[in-house]
N, C-alpha and C positions, 0 to 999 in steps of 0.2 A: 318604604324607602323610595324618595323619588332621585332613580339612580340616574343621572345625564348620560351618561357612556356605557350605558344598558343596547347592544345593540340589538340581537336577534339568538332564537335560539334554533335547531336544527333537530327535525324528527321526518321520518317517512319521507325523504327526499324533496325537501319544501322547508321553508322558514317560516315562523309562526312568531306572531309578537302577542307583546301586550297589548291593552286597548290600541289598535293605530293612531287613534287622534292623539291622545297621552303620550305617544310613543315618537310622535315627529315634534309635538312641544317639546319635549326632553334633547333631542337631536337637533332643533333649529336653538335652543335656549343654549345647550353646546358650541354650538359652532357658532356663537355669540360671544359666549364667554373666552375662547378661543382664540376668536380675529383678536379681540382685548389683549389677551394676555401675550399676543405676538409685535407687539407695536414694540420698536427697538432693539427685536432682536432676529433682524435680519441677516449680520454677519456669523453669529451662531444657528441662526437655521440653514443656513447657507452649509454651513461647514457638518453639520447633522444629515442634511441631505447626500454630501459629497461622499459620506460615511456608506450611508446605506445603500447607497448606487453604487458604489465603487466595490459591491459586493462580489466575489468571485472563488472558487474552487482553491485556487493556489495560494491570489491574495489575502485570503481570510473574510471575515466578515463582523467587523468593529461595531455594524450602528444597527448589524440583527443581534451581536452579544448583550451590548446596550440594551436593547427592548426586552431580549431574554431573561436578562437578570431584572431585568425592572418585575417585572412579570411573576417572577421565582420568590422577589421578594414581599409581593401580594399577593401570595399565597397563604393559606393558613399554614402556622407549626406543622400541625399535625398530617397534614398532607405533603409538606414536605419532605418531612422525615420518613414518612413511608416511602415516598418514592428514591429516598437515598437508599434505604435498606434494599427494594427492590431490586435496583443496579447493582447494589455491594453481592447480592444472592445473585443475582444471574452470571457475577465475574467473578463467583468463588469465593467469597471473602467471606461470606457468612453463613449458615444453614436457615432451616427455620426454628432448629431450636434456640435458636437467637433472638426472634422477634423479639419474646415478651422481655428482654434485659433493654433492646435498642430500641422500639416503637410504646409508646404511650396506648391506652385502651383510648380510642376514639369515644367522642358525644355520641356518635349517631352508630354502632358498633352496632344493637339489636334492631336498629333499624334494615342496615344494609344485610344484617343476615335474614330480617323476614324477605327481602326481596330478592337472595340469592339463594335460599333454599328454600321458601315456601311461594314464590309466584307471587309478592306482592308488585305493586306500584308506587313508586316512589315520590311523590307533591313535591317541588321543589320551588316556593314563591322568592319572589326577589325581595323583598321586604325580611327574608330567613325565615318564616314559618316552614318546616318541613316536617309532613308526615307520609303515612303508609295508607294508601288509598287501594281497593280493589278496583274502581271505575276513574277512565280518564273523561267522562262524558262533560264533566264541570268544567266551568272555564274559569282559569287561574292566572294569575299574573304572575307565571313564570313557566316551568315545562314537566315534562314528567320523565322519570327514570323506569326501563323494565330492564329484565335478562332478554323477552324478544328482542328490545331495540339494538343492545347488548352483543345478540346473537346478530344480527342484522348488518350492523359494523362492520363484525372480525369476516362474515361471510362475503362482505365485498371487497375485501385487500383484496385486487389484484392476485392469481394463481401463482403466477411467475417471480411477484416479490413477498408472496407469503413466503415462497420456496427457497427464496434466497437469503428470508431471513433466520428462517429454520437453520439450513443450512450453518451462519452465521452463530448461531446461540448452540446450533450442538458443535460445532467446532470449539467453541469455549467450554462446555459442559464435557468433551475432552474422552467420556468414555461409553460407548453402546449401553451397557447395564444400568439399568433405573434411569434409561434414558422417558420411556412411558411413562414415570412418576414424575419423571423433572414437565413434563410438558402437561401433564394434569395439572402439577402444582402451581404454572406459569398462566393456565387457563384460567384456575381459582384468582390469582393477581390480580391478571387481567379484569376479572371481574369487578375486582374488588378496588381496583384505580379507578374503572370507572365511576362505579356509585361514587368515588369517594370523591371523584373531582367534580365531579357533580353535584354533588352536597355541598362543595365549596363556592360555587360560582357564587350564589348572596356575599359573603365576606371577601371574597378577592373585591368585588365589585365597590363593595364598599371601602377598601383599603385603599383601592387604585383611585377611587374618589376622594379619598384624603390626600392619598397625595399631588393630586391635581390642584383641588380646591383651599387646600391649607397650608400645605407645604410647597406649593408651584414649580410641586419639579418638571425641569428644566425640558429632561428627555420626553418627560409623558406629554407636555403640553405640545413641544415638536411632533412627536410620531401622532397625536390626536389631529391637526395640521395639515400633517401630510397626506392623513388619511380624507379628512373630512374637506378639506378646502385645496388641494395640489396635488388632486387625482392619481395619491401616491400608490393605491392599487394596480392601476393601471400602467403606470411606470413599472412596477416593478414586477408586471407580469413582462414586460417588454422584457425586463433583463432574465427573468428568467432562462430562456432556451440557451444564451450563451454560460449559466452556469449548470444547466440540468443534464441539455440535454447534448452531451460532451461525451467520449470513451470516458476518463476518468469517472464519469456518475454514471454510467450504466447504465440499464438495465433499470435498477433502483429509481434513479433519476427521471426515466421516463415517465414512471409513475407516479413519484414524488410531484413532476409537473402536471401531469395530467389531473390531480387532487387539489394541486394549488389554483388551477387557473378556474377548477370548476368552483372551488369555495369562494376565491375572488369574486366571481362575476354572480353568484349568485346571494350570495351577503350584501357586496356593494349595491345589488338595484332591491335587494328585497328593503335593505334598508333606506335607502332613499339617496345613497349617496353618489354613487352616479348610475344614469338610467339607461336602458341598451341602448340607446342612440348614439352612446360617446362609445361604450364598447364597439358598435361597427364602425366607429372611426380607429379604434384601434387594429379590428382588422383591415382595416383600406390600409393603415399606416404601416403595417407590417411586412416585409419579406419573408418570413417565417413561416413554411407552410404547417406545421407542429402546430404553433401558437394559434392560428388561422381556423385551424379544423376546433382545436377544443374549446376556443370562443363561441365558435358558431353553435358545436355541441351543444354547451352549458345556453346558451339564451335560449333555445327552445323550452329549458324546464325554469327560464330565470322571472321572478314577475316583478315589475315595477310597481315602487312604493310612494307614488308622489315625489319624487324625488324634485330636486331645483329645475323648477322650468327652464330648457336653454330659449335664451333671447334672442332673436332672429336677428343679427347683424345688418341695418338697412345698406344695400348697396352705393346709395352716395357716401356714407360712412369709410367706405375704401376706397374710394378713389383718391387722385392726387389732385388737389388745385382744377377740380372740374368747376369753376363758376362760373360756366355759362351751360354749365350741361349739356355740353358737345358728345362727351363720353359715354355717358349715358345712353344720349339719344343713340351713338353708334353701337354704343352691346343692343341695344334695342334691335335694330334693324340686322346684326347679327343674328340672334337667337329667331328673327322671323324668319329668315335665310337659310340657317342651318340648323335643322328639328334633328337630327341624329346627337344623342348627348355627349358621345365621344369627342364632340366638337369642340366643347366647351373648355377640354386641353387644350387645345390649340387658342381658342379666348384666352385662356388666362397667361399663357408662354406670352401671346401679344401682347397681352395688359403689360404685363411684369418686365419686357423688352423694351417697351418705351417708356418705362416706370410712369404708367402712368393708375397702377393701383400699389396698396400698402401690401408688404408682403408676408407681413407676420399670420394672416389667417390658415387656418385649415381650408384643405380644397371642397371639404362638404359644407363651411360655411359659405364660403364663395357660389355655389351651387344652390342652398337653400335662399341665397340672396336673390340670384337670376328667378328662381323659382317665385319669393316672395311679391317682385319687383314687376316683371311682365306676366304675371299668373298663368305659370309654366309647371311643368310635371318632370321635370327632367332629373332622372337617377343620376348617381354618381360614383356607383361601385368601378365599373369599365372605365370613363372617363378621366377619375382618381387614378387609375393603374396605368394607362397610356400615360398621365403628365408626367407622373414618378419615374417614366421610360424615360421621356425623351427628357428629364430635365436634369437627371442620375447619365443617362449615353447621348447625349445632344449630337452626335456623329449619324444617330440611327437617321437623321432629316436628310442625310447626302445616300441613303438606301435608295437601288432601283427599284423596289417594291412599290407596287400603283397607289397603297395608302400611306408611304411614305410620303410620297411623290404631290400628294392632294395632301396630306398633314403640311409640308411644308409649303406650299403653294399659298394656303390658307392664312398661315401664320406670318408670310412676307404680304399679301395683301392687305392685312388687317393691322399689321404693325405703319403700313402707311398711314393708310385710315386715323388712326390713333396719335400720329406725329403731328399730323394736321391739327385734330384738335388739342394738341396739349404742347407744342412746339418748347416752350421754354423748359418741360421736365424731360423731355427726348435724348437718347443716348446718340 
């Protein structure tokens, strides 16, 4: 099965793929077919984004139900239904001597009990070959299932919101007695969702491929899009803290986020889709210190997968109407003048004051440019953080403080400077 939107799979705290080379053909031939299938319809991705950004606690959340149901409905039958059954038993509506009336005997039924009571391993290829292997040593184009791994999972929830979910599921269970049997029984499930969703990944994968590739629906081709070409990971870790990490989500929430931002960032660069470099742009870009710390967390165990080379923005490329390269030449003789990188805020408030750069870049582009341009070394973590000060409290330049005092001093010199050469774009 050569599945395009095959992205990665997760074992022992690391992503592992298929062949890599096969595996960025499949993801570069995606996001081919992709740009393709978005030509005209920008006023529907538009209103598909507004959906899913406009995500929140109270408001609801329209364009994560959309993906959920999309999702729910490439699934197989048979894993659906058990997981209906499972909910309907945890909320009393059913026992277990209900199963065999409500759930179908699964394909793979002697499979997953050799590997939950006899210690097998589970082969899971994306092509659907699945068997019961004792050694993971071979290498397979797809991943493998245990009860370690199993056990591995349940043992990293989080203390605090295992506890709170417990708590949660015996408040519905409603009564002390056979409460031990309900939580064996729930552990058994548990086991038994996983293998079972597990076993499904080949067929969802291939459903969610037809309905891409045959049926062009509409939502999969957007959310593939948003992922793959409109860094919609990264957006929507941003919105996360204002729906997670809130009094109404608790406790919960904090974990919940804590899980999401660490699977974003390390899916997104393992797969190739975006690589940490843009992630530390999303920590420059953040006030968020939550968001900040678990970025930084996750990129220590995160590894880049060849992802899109970013292209080094050439500095005449922003300027305004520099043809004589007056401008130029004076960031030139700025950066020889001012070697401290915090400086380079005060450069760019000047540039932008007498318009006389574009203002749509990022401030680590603008900085990779100086860098490229006069073959310069200068960071941008500090220097990012002071512009977002003073261009968010612009009052902070009339501060008696000595580096205020020299920030602004800097910034009225060099906005001369700059009026000079570019007179006609000057405010």
């Amino acid at each position: 099965m050569d599945n395009l939107f095959c992205v990665c799979y997760h074992c022992k705290e690391k992503y592992y793929f298929m062949d890599k080379k096969k595996f960025r053909e499949s993801r570069d031939k995606a996001i081919r077919f992709i740009k393709a299938e978005m030509i005209g319809r920008k006023k529907e991705y538009d209103q598909f984004v507004k959906e899913i950004e406009g995500s929140s606690l109270s408001g609801g959340a329209p364009g994560m139900k959309k993906l959920c149901d999309l999702m729910w409905r490439c699934l197989p039958q048979e894993c659906r239904d058990t997981t209906v059954f499972v909910i309907r038993y945890i909320l009393g509506e059913v026992d277990e001597s209900d199963m065999a009336n409500e759930v179908d005997d699964t394909s793979y039924d002697q499979i997953i009990d050799e590997c939950m009571n006899h210690g097998k391993t589970i082969a899971v290829c994306y092509d659907g070959d699945i068997f019961v292997t004792e050694s993971t040593e071979r290498g397979i184009d797809g991943f493998y299932l245990s009860m370690s791994d199993y056990e591995r999972l349940k043992n990293n929830v989080p203390p605090m919101l295992k506890h709170s979910m417990m708590e949660s599921m015996a408040a519905m269970v409603g009564e002390e007695e056979g409460l031990d049997d309900f939580w064996a029984a729930m552990d058994q499930t548990g086991k038994s969702l996983y293998l079972l969703f597990g076993i499904s990944v080949p067929e969802l994968l291939d459903n969610l491929q037809t309905v891409i590739l045959e049926e062009k629906n509409q939502i999969a081709i957007f959310a593939y899009n948003y992922i793959l070409n409109d860094r919609g990971m990264q957006k929507i870790a941003k919105l996360l803290p204002s729906i997670l990490l809130t009094g109404a989500a608790g406790y919960p929430g904090l974990e919940m986020f804590k899980s999401m931002i660490q699977n974003f960032v390390q899916t997104s660069t393992a797969a190739g889709i975006n690589d940490k470099s843009s992630w530390k742009e999303v920590m420059d870009e953040t006030d968020n210190d939550e968001l900040w710390k678990e970025i930084a967390c996750a990129l220590r165990y995160a590894e880049d997968n060849k992802g899109p080379n970013k292209k080094i923005v050439p500095l005449e490329d922003m300027l305004v109407n520099d043809t004589q390269g007056e401008i130029l030449m004076a960031i030139g003789q700025f950066v020889e003048e001012n070697t401290e990188a915090i400086s380079l805020a005060y450069l760019l408030i000047a540039l932008e004051k007498t318009n006389c750069i574009r203002k749509h870049y990022p401030f680590s582009t603008f900085v990779r440019a100086i860098n490229e341009r006069f073959n310069k070394t200068f960071a941008y973590q500090k220097a990012q953080r002071r512009y977002s000060e003073i261009t968010e409290f612009p009052d902070m330049l009339d501060e008696k403080k000595e580096a205020m005092q020299k920030a602004k001093k800097l910034i009225e010199e060099w906005k001369d400077v700059f009026i000079n050469c570019n007179l006609e774009e000057a405010v």
